[in-house]
C-alpha positions, 0 to 999 in steps of 0.5 A: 779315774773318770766315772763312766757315762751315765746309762740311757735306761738310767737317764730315761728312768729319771726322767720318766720319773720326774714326768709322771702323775697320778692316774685319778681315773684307776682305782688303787686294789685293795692288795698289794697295799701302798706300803708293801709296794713301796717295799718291794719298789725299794728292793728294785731300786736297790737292784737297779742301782748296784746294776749301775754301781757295778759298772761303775766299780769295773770302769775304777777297776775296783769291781769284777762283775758286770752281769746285772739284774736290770729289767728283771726285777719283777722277781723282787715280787715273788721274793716278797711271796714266799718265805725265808726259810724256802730254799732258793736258788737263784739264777745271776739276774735275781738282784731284786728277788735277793733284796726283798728277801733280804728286807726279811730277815732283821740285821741283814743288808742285802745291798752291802752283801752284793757289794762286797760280791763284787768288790771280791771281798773276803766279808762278802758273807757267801762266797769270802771274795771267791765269785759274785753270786746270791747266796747267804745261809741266813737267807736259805739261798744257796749259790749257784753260778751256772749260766745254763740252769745246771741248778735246777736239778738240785732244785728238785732235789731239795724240794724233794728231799723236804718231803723226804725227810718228812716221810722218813721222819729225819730232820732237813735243813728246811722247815716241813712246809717249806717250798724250793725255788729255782729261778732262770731265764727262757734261753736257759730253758732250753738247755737239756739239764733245764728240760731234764730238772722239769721233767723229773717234777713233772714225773715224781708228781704224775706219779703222785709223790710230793715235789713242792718246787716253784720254777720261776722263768724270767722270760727276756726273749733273748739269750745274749744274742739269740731271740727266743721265738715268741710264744715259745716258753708259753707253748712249752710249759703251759700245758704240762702234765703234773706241772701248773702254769701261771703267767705274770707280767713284770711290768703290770704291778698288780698282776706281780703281785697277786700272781707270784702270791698264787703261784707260791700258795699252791706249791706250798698247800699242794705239795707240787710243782709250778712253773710262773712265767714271768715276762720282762725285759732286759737292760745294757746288754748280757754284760758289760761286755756285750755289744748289744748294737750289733745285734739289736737296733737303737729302736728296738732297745729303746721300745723297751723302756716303756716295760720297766718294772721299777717304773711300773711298781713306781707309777702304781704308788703314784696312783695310790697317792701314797708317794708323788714324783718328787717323793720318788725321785728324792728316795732314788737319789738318797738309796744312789748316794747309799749305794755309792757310799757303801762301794767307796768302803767295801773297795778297800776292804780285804781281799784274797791273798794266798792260794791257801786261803782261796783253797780253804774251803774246797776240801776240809779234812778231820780224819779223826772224826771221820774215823769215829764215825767210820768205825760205828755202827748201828746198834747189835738188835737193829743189825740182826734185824736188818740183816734178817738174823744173818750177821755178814760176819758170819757168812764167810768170805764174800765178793766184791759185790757182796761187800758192798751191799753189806756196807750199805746195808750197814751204812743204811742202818747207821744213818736215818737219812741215808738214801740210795736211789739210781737206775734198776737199783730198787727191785732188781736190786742193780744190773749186778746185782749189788743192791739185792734186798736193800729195798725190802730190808728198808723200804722204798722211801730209802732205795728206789728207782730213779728214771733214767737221766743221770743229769736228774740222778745227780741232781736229786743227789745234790738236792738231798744232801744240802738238805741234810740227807746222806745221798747215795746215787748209783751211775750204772756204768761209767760212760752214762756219767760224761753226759752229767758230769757238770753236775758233779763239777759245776755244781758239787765240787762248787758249793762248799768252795763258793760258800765258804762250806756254809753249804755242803753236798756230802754224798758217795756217788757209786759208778761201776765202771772199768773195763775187763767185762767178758763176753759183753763189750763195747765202750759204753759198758767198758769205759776205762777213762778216768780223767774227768773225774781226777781234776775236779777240785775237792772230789774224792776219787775211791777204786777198790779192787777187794771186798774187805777194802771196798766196806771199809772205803765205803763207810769211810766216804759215808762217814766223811759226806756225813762230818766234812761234806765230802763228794765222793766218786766210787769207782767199782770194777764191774769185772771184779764184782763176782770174781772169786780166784786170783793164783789159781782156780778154787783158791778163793784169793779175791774172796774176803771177811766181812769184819765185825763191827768190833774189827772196823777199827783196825780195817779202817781205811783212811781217805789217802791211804793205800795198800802194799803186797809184799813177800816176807822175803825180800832180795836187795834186787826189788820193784815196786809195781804201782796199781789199782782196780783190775791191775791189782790182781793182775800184777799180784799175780805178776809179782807172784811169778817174780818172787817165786823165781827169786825176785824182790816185786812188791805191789801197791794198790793205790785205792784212792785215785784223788787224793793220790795217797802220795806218802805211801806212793814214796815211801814204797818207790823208796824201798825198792828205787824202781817203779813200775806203774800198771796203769789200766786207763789210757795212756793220755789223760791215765792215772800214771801220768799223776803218779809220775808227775807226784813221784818227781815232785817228790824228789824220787830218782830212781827209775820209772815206767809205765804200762797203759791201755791205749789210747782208744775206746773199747771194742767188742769182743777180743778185739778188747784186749788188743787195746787194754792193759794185759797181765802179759804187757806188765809181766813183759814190763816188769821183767825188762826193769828187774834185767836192768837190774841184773845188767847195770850189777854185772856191768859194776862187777 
C-alpha cells in the first residue's frame, strides 16, 4: 500500500530546521543545560514522529490509532521535572511527557512501548493490545482513556491517599514524597468531572489537609472544533483559592524548563496542589479523522507553526552551540528511520485472538483466597477494643443496619488501610444511621465526611485503592450515583482491563438505594433502577436482604477488593435497614446473630452464591419464587401462606445481582420446573430479564413468569404502591402458576 503524503507540519518543520542559525546576539542561561535539552528534544522528536508513524500504520492498515500529541510536547518538560516514581495520569496528548519519562528509568523503550499500543499488540507492556493508552507500572503512569478528564478525580485521590497513608502509617503504592500528576486539555477543563476534581484539591486544602497534586492543563484553544474563548483557562484557574497558578509557554524553552521545575518543587515541599498552565498548539487535526479545514482556514493552521515546540527546543541548542542545523536534521533523520524500523516489526507481532484472552483480565477470581481472608479477623484484644468491651456476638440479634456497621467495624479492625468516607457518614454516623461510632472508634483519618459531590466521592476512592488502600465510599442514595457513574464505568471497571491487572481499584462502593421507604417519597430516595450497574464489566453487584447475610457479604467483597482488586457495588435496602418482623409483629424474623469470628467460616458467602427458603415438607406440586433485597420477605412471606395451604413454594434470594449466581438459579428452577421471578426493578432494564435470559440459556424448560415494578420513577406517598412491585401481585402471580399445576394434572387424569 502506498504510504500517505507527507504532513505540511512535517514538511515545515524540516525545512525550518534546515533553515536555522545560531542567534549569537542571546545569550544561552546557565540552566537547562545543552545536554539536558537536547534530552528533552529527542523525547519530542520521538512523539512527533510516532504522531506521523501512526498515520502511517492506519494508511497500511496495521495501525488503530490516530490521535496524536503533536504541538504538545511542552509536556516532555515537565516529565523531566518530576520523578519516576510520581504517580501520573496522563491525558491522550502526553507522547512527549511519556518519552522523557521514560529516557528515566534503564531498559525501558518508550517509543517501542507506543508502538506496540498502536499496532494492539499483545507486548504493548500496558494494555496487552486491548487500547492505545500511556501507561507502564515501571513508569508509575497509570492509564486513563477518557477523553473528558474522567481521570482527574482519581488523580486527587491518589494524591491524597499518598498522605494518607503517611498519617495512618501504612504502606502506598508510592514513595512518601511523592507528588500526583494529571495532565488534560483547556476544552476538557470544562467538563463537570474537571471542575469537580480541582474543586475537592482546592477544598481538602483550604481546609489545610495535605493534597500534593500538579494539574497540568494543555491549553491548544480548542476542542475538536469548538475554540476556547482566550484568556479563559487563565481567568478561571489563576486566582483560586487553595490552588497555585503557574503559566508556561510551550514554545519558549526556557520558560518550560525552569517553570515546570517550580510548578513540581512546590507541590512536592508544600504538599499542595498547583495547576501549570501551559499553552500550545495543536497539529493535524483532533485525529486522523477530523476535517480540520472545515472549521479552521489554511492561514489560521499555518500561523501556527511559528509555536512548535520541537522547533523552539531545537533553536535554543542551536543557540548554545551545542548542536547546529545539519546535527539536528541528521538526528531526526536517524530517530525517523528507528521509528520506522521498529513499526515494521511491532506489525507482525501477536495480537488478540480469543474473547477469553480479551476478557482475562476484567474480573480475576481466587475464592480460596478470598475465603481465607473473608473468614479472618483482627485479633481477640484489638476487637474487645474496637467494639469498647461489647463483642456484636454478644449482643444479640441486630438488624440489617446494625450488621453492617459491625462488619465494617470489624473489617476497619482487620485492614490498616481501609477508609470509609461519603457524605454525613463521619459524626452523624450516616443518614441512617449505619456508621454510628466508626468515627470515634478509629478516628477521622479512617471515617470522614467527604463534600457532597459523588463524582469527587468515587474518585477519591479510585485515587486511594490504586494507591494501595482499602476504600469504602458511601453513595447516600441510589439515584445521587447516575450523575458519577462514569467513574465507575469509565474508570473502575477499566483499570485492571486496560492494564492487564497491573493496576487494580479493589473497593466496596456501599449505596443505599431501593425503593419501599415509608413515609418519605419520591425517586430520589427511592430508585429502584438497577440496570446501570448490571452491565458494567467485571463489577460486582451484591443486594443483601438480611443481617447475617450482608456481614458475611460485606467482608467477602473486603476480602475480594483486598486479594483480587475487585469493585464491588453494595446495594442496601434502605426499607429493610431498621426492619425487625417478618410473619408477624414481635416475631424478630428480619433480626439475625452476629457470628463470631470462629463461625465466619461456615457463614462465609462466596461472591455468586445465593440462598434458598424452603419447607422440610416438600409436595410434588412446587414453585421456586426467584428474588432478592425487598422481594425476599415479601414472597417468604407468600410462600409462607402457600405452604401453610399445602403447597410446595421454595424461595431463593439471589443476593449477588452481578455475577448472577447462575448454578444455584438452576439447580432451584430444576427442582420445582416452575419459576416464579419477584422482580422489585422495572420491568424493562429489571434484573428479571437476566435471569430469564440465564435460565433459557441454560437449557431450563419448564415454566417461567415474572412480576416487575413498572416502568416508572417513583412517586410520593401512596401513590408509590401503585407503580411498585406488591406482596399481593407475587401472591396473585404465584397462585396463578401452582392453579396451572392443578388444571394441566386434572387435565391428564
Amino acid at each position: 500500500m502506498t504510504a500517505p503524503p507527507r504532513e505540511p507540519v512535517d514538511l515545515h518543520f524540516e525545512n525550518a530546521l534546515a533553515s536555522m542559525s545560531r542567534r549569537t546576539d542571546r545569550e544561552h542561561p546557565a540552566e537547562p543545560r545543552p545536554a539536558d535539552l537536547l534530552r528533552i528534544f529527542d523525547a519530542q522528536l520521538g512523539s512527533r514522529l510516532l504522531d506521523f508513524q501512526a498515520r502511517i500504520m492506519r494508511a497500511a492498515g496495521e495501525g488503530y490509532y490516530t490521535i496524536g500529541s503533536s504541538g504538545h510536547e511542552g509536556n516532555a518538560y515537565v516529565a523531566d521535572a518530576l520523578r519516576p516514581t510520581d504517580p501520573a495520569f496522563l491525558h491522550y496528548r502526553s507522547g512527549g511527557f511519556y518519552l522523557a519519562r521514560a529516557q528515566q528509568v534503564d531498559g525501558i523503550d518508550g517509543t517501542e512501548d507506543v508502538l506496540l499500543s498502536l499496532a494492539a499488540s499483545v507486548d504493548d507492556p500496558i494494555s496487552g493490545g486491548r487500547h492505545k493508552v500511556f501507561g507502564r507500572e515501571e513508569l508509575a503512569i497509570i492509564p486513563a482513556t477518557s477523553t473528558i478528564a474522567s481521570h482527574l478525580p482519581r488523580a486527587v485521590g491518589a494524591a491524597f491517599a499518598i498522605e494518607r497513608a503517611k498519617k495512618l502509617g501504612v504502606e502506598s503504592a508510592w514513595p512518601r514524597d511523592a507528588i500526583a500528576v494529571c495532565s488534560f486539555g483547556d476544552a476538557s477543563a470544562n467538563h463537570s468531572t474537571a471542575v469537580g476534581a480541582i474543586n475537592s484539591a482546592c477544598n481538602m486544602a483550604f481546609q489545610g489537609l495535605n493534597v500534593p497534586l500538579l494539574f497540568l492543563c494543555e491549553d491548544n484553544g480548542i476542542g475538536i472544533s469548538v475554540k476556547t474563548p482566550n484568556g479563559w483557562i487563565a481567568a478561571s484557574y489563576a486566582d483560586r483559592p487553595g490552588l497555585k497558578y503557574f503559566f508556561a509557554d510551550s514554545a519558549d524553552p526556557v520558560q518550560m524548563w525552569t517553570v515546570a521545575r517550580e510548578a513540581a518543587d512546590y507541590v512536592r515541599r508544600k504538599r499542595k496542589p498547583a495547576f501549570l498552565h501551559v499553552s500550545c498548539v495543536r497539529y493535524m487535526a483532533h485525529a486522523g479523522s477530523d476535517a480540520e479545514l472545515s472549521y479552521r482556514s489554511r492561514a489560521e493552521i499555518e500561523a501556527d507553526y511559528a509555536r512548535d515546540p520541537l522547533l523552539a527546543t531545537a533553536q535554543v541548542l542551536i543557540d548554545s552551540g551545542e548542536q547546529t542545523p545539519e546535527e539536528l536534521t541528521e538526528r531526526v533523520a536517524e530517530a525517523r528511520a528507528g521509528i520506522a524500523q521498529i513499526a515494521d516489526t511491532v506489525v507482525s507481532r501477536p495480537k488478540l485472538t480469543s474473547a477469553l484472552e480479551v476478557m482475562a483480565p476484567l474480573a480475576p477470581r481466587h475464592p480460596r483466597v478470598v475465603r481465607e481472608w473473608a473468614i479472618s479477623a483482627a485479633d481477640p484484644e484489638s476487637r474487645t477494643s474496637v467494639f469498647e468491651g461489647k463483642l456484636p456476638e454478644v449482643e444479640g440479634k441486630l438488624t440489617l443496619s446494625a450488621s453492617i456497621n459491625r462488619a465494617l467495624a470489624d473489617g476497619l479492625a482487620q485492614y490498616d488501610g481501609m477508609l470509609v468516607f461519603g457524605e454525613d457518614v463521619g459524626r452523624k454516623g450516616g443518614v441512617y444511621g449505619v456508621t454510628q461510632r466508626l468515627q470515634k472508634r478509629f478516628g477521622v483519618a479512617r471515617v470522614y465526611d467527604s463534600l457532597l459531590d459523588e463524582q469527587s466521592i468515587l474518585g477519591l476512592a479510585l485515587g486511594c485503592a490504586v494507591s494501595g488502600l482499602l476504600p469504602v465510599p458511601e453513595i447516600q442514595y441510589l439515584a445521587y450515583l447516575h450523575n458519577a457513574i462514569d467513574q465507575l464505568r469509565g474508570e473502575a471497571a477499566t483499570q485492571q482491563f486496560f492494564s492487564e491487572g497491573r493496576y487494580t481499584n479493589g473497593m466496596v462502593v456501599r449505596i443505599a438505594g431501593l425503593a419501599y421507604q415509608k413515609g418519605f417519597g419520591g425517586h430520589f430516595h427511592n430508585d429502584n433502577s438497577l440496570a446501570a450497574l448490571r452491565d458494567i464489566p467485571g463489577l460486582v453487584l451484591a443486594v443483601p436482604s438480611r443481617g447475617d447475610d450482608a456481614a458475611a457479604m460485606m467482608r467477602t467483597a473486603l476480602a475480594a477488593a483486598r486479594v483480587d482488586g475487585t469493585v464491588t457495588a453494595y446495594v442496601e435496602p434502605i426499607a429493610l435497614y431498621h426492619e425487625r418482623d417478618l410473619f408477624e409483629p414481635g416475631d424478630e424474623g428480619l433480626l439475625s446473630d452476629y457470628l463470631a469470628p470462629g463461625d465466619w467460616d461456615r457463614g462465609h458467602v462466596e461472591i455468586g452464591r445465593a440462598r434458598s427458603y424452603a419447607p422440610n415438607d416438600f409436595p410434588e406440586e412446587a414453585l421456586t419464587i426467584v428474588t432478592f433485597g425487598n422481594g425476599v420477605p415479601m414472597s417468604r412471606r407468600v410462600a409462607q401462606r402457600l405452604v401453610d395451604e399445602g403447597h410446595g413454594v421454595r424461595v431463593l434470594d439471589l443476593r449477588w445481582l452481578a455475577p448472577l449466581p447462575v448454578d444455584d438459579l438452576v439447580a432451584a428452577a430444576e427442582l420445582t420446573g416452575r419459576v416464579l421471578i419477584a422482580d422489585e426493578t422495572r420491568a424493562s432494564g429489571g434484573v428479571s430479564e437476566a435471569v430469564t435470559t440465564a435460565l433459557i440459556d441454560a437449557g431450563f424448560d419448564g415454566k417461567i413468569a415474572r412480576v416487575t415494578s413498572k416502568d416508572s420513577f417513583v412517586p410520593l406517598a401512596d401513590a408509590a404502591n401503585l407503580v411498585l412491585l406488591s406482596e399481593d401481585a407475587i401472591e396473585d402471580a404465584a397462585r396463578k402458576m401452582l392453579d396451572q399445576i392443578g388444571t394441566a394434572r386434572a387435565s391428564q387424569s
